[in-house]
N, C-alpha and C positions, 0 to 999 in steps of 0.2 A: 331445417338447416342445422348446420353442426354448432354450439354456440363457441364464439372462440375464448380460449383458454382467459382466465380472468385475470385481467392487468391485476398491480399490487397498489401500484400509484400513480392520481390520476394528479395531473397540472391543470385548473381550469379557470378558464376566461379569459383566453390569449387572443388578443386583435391587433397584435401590431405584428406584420410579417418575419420580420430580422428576430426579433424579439421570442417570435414562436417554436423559429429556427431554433435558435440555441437554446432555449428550454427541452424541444425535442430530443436534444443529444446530450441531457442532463442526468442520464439514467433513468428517467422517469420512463415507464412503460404505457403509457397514456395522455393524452391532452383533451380539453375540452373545449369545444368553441359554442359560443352562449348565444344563441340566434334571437333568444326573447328581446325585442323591439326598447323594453322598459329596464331594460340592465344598463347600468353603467362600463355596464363589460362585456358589451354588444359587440359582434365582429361583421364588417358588411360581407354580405357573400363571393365580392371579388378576392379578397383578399384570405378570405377561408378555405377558397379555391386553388389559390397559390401557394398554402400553407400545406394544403390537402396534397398536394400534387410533388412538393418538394419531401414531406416526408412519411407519404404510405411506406408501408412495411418497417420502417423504424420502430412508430409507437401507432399503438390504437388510437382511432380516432374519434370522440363522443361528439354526437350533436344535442345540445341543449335547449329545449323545445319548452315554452310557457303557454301552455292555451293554444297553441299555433293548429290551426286548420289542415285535415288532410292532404289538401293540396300543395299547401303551405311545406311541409314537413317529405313529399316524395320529392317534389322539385328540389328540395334542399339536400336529399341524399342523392341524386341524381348527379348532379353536379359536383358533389364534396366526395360522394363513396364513405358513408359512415360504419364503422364497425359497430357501435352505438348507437343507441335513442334513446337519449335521456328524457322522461315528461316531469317535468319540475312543477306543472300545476294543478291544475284541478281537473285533469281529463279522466275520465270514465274508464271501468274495465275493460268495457265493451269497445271503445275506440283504439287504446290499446291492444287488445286482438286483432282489430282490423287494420292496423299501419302492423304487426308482426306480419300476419301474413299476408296481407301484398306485397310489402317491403323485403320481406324475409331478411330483416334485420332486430338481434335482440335487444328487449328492452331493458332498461332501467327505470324504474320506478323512485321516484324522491317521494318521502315522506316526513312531513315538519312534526319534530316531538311526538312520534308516535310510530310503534314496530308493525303498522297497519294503515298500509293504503287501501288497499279494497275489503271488504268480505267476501272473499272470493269463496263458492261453495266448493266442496269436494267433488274433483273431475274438472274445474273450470280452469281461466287463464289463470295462471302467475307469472308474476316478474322475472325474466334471468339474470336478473340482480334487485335488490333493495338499496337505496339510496337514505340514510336518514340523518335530515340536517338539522337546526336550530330549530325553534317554532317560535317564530316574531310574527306577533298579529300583523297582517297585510302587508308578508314582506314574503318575496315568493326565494330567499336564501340571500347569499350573499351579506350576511350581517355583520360576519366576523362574531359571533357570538357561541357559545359551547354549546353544544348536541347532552343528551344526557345517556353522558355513558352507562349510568348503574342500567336504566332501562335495556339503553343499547346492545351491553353484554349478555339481556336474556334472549337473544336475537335464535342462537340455538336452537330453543324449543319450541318455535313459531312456526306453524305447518306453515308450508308455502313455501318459506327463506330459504335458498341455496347457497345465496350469494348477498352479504352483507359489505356496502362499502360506508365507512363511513367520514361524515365531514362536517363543518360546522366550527369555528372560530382553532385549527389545527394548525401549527407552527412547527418549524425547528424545536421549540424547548419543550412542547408537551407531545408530540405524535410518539415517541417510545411509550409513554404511559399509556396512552390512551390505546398503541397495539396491543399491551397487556393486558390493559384492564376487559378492554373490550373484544380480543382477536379478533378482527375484523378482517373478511377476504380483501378488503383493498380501503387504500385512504386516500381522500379527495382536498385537496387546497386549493382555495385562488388567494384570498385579500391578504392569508400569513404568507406569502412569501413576495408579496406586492410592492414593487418599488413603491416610496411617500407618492400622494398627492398624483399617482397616476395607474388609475383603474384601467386592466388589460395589460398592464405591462410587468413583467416579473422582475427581481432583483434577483440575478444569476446567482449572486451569491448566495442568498438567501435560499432559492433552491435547492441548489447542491447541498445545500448544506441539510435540508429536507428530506433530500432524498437518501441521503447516504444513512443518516439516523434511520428512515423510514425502514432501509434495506437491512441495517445491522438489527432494529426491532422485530423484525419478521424472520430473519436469519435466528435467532432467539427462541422464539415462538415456535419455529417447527422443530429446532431440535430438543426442546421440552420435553 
């Protein structure tokens, strides 16, 4: 399959319906709905459905997969229509191949402090994108904690990498620097644009305000 054109910026961990809505139409070219059981920014699949359905074609749509079971993960693009497969855990190269091509859906690969998820040999699978977030011992993201940009920006020279998104404790006040330091093909937030004291749900404002910085740091960057 043809992989589609690569969002710039992704919104992710949205489970409140209304709330997804107007993120959708934030400028953001992406959202992300977090199906891992153990998130606090778990979305149930009815209401993923309805999010799904009110805004394909606006933004891409990622589904956020921890350990989840084959079964687990076609049933949930079945239903959603994912433009994404995000594996946020510990899954294998080779499982990965096997939800690409039955699914014929592209992956995304997360990777915690490190510009290497698999050893993949030369001829084998790769990611059609890289994902790399924090690295908190037995925290599978979501920590609000910094990714390591200096690593991050050798992203470049890593046979494999096509497509680096990055994410990891990302806000309104630092994603300009960090599109600098790091060009990264796309940037991922949930908890820095998170209303207080309410996981899944976003502060509009606080997005907007994410996103437009995000747009003007990337507007920058390619006319460099």
């Amino acid at each position: 399959m043809s992989v589609p054109e690569m969002f710039r910026i992704k919104i992710c961990g949205l489970n409140d319906f209304e709330n997804a809505i107007a993120v959708a139409h934030s400028g953001a070219d992406a959202i992300g709905l977090n199906f891992f059981p153990g998130s606090k920014r778990k979305v149930d699949i009815e209401t993923a459905e309805r999010i799904a359905n009110t805004v394909r074609g606006e933004v891409q749509l990622v589904g956020l997969f921890v350990n989840a079971d084959h079964d687990t993960i076609a049933e949930t693009h079945r239903r959603i229509g994912l433009d994404w497969i995000q594996l946020h855990g510990d899954e294998s190269e080779s499982f990965a191949e096997t939800i690409y091509k039955e699914l014929n859906v592209p992956i995304m690969a997360a990777s915690r402090g490190s510009l290497v998820r698999w050893e993949t040999l030369p001829g084998g699978f790769h990611p059609h994108a890289l994902l790399m977030d924090a690295a908190v011992p037995g925290v599978y993201g979501g920590t609000g904690e910094l990714s390591d940009w200096q690593l991050a920006a050798t992203w470049h020279t890593m046979p494999g990498i096509s497509r680096l998104v990055l994410a990891g404790g990302l806000t309104q006040e630092n994603v300009a620097q960090a599109i600098h330091d790091v060009q990264p093909s796309a940037v991922d937030v949930a908890g820095g644009v998170e209303a207080a004291g309410q996981p899944g749900v976003k502060d509009l404002a606080k997005v907007e305000a994410f996103v437009a910085t995000a747009h003007k740091a990337f507007a920058a960057q390619a006319s460099s």
